[in-house]
N, C-alpha and C positions, 0 to 999 in steps of 0.2 A: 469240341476242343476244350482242352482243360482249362483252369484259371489260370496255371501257371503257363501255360504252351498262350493262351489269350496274351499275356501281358509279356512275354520275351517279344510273340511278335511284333507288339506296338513300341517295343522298345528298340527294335529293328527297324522300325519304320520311321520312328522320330527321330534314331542315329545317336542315342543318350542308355547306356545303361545304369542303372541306380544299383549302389552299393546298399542303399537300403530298400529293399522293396516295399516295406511297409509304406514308405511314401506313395508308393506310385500305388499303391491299394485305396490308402487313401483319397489321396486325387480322383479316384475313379468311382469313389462310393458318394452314391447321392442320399441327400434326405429322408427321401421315398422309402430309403431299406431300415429297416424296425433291426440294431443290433445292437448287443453291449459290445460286441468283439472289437468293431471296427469304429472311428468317428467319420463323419462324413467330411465333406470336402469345401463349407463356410468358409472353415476360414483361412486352407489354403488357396482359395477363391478369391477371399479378402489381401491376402499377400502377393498373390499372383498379379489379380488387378496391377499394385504399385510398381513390383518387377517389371514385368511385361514394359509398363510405360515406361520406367528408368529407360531401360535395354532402348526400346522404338526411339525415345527422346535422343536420346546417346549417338544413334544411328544419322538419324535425318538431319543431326547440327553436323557430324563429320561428314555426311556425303552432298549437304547442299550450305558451306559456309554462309554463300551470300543472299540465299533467301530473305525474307524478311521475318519478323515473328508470325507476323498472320499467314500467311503462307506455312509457315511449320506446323502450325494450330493444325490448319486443315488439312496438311496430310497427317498428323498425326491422330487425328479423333478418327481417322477413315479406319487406319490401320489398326487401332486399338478397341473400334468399334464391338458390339457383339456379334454382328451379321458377319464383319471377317474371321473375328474368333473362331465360330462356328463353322464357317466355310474352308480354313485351317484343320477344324479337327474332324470334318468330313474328309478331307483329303487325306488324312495317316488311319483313317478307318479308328478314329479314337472312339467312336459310339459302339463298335461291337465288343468292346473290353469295357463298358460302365457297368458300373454294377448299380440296379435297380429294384424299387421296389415292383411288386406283381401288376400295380396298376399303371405305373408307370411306362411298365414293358407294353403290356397289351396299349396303351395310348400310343404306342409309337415315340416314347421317350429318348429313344437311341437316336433320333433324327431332328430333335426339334431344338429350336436356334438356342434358347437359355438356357438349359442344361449344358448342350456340347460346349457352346462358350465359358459358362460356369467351371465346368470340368477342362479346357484346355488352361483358361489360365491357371487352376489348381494344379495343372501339371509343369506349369511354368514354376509356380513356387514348389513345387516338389523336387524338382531340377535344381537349385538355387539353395534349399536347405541339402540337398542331397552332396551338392556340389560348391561353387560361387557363382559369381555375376558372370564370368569370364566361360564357366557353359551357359549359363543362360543367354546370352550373347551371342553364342555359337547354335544354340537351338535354334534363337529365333531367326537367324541368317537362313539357316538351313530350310525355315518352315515356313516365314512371310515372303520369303526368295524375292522373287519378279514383284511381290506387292511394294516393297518398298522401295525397289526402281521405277513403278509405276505410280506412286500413290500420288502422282502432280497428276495425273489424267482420271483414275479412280478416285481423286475426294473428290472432282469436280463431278462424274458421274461418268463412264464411257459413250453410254449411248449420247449422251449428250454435245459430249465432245466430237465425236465422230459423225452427228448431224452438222454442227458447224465447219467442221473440215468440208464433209461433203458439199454445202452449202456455199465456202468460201471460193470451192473449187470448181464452182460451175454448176454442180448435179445436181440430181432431184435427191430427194430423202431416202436414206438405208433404207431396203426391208427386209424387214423379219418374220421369220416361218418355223412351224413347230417343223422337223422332219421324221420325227421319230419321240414316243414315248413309251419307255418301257420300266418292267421291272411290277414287284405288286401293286394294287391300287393305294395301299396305305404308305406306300413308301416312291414313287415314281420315278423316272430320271426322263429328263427333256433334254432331247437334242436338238438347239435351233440354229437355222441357216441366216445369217446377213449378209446382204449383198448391195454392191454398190452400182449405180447405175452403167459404168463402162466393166461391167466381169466379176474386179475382183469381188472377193467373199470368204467368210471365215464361219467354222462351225465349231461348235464347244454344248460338253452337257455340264447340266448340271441339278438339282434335286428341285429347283423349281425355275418354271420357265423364265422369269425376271432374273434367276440368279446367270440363266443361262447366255439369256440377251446379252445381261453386261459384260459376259464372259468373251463370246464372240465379238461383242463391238472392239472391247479392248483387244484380243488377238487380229483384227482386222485395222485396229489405229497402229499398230507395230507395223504391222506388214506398208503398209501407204507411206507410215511416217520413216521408214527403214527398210526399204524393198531387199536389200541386202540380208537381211538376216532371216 
């Protein structure tokens, strides 16, 4: 696939097209790559970081007024985290459009947590100089979705939470099981099963088996905590 046909699709999948695409070139170019053409993505990185938090900040006072400060602290460092970053920009396949250097590629750089997070919020400020706060806003609705309706049970930790349920409710402790791992050795996907001791059970993958667990505990704390949906 071409660069340009790479980069429309990601821009299909974020739901944002850039009137400048130099941005979004930028954004996606790392360190690793030796050019005068292009600059890498420091320090829309660096302005991304601040947006991003604006934007989540913005969010979490309008959807929970009466929280407390400490409470906001902690879903918001969940949300802004780099492990979510990352987990974000494996979801719109933002690692197969970075552009890398040689060693970086053969390292498996397209997957790995501080690059993708680096380059998703570069593309949060690339959205932002492209546009205003007001897509940036609308990006990140689109793309932290359920994280930021979930992130009272996510900064606490899923698996976590969903042992105490379980625990509150009588049962013995969730287990978890790989049921599947596929995809190449350098790049893997886990599928794990959690289950709770009267049936229910939820299954979710994800690039690594930890990311997968909390995936599944939390689709399996919705389904308990709202059998309805």
């Amino acid at each position: 696939m071409s660069r340009l046909r790479r980069l429309r699709a990601l821009e299909n999948r974020i739901g944002y097209r850039f009137g400048d695409s130099d941005l979004l070139v930028r954004a996606l170019t790392h360190a690793s790559i030796e050019s005068s053409v292009c600059e890498d993505n420091d320090t829309l990185e660096f302005l991304g970081d601040r947006v991003l938090g604006l934007a989540i900040a913005d969010m979490l006072t309008h959807m929970n007024p009466r929280a407390s400060v400490g409470e906001l602290a902690t879903r918001f460092n969940y949300l802004v985290r780099k492990e979510t970053c990352a987990e974000v920009a494996l979801e719109v396949g933002l690692g197969q459009a970075l552009l890398l250097g040689q060693s970086e590629m053969r390292s498996g750089g397209r997957r790995r947590t501080a690059i993708l997070a680096d380059a998703m919020e570069a593309v949060v400020a690339a959205v932002y100089r492209d546009s205003d706060f007001k897509a940036v806003r609308s990006l990140v609705v689109r793309l932290w979705g359920d994280r930021i309706k979930d992130s009272a049970l996510m900064s606490k930790d899923a698996k976590t939470t969903l042992q105490e349920w379980a625990q509150a409710s009588g049962m013995t402790l969730p287990e978890y099981s790989v049921s599947a791992i596929s995809g190449p050795d350098h790049r893997p996907t886990f599928t794990v099963v959690v289950s709770l001791e009267d049936g229910r059970a939820a299954k979710r993958k994800a690039s690594t088996k930890r990311q997968a667990e909390q995936a599944a505990a939390l689709a399996l704390l919705r389904h308990v905590q709202d059998p309805g949906e």
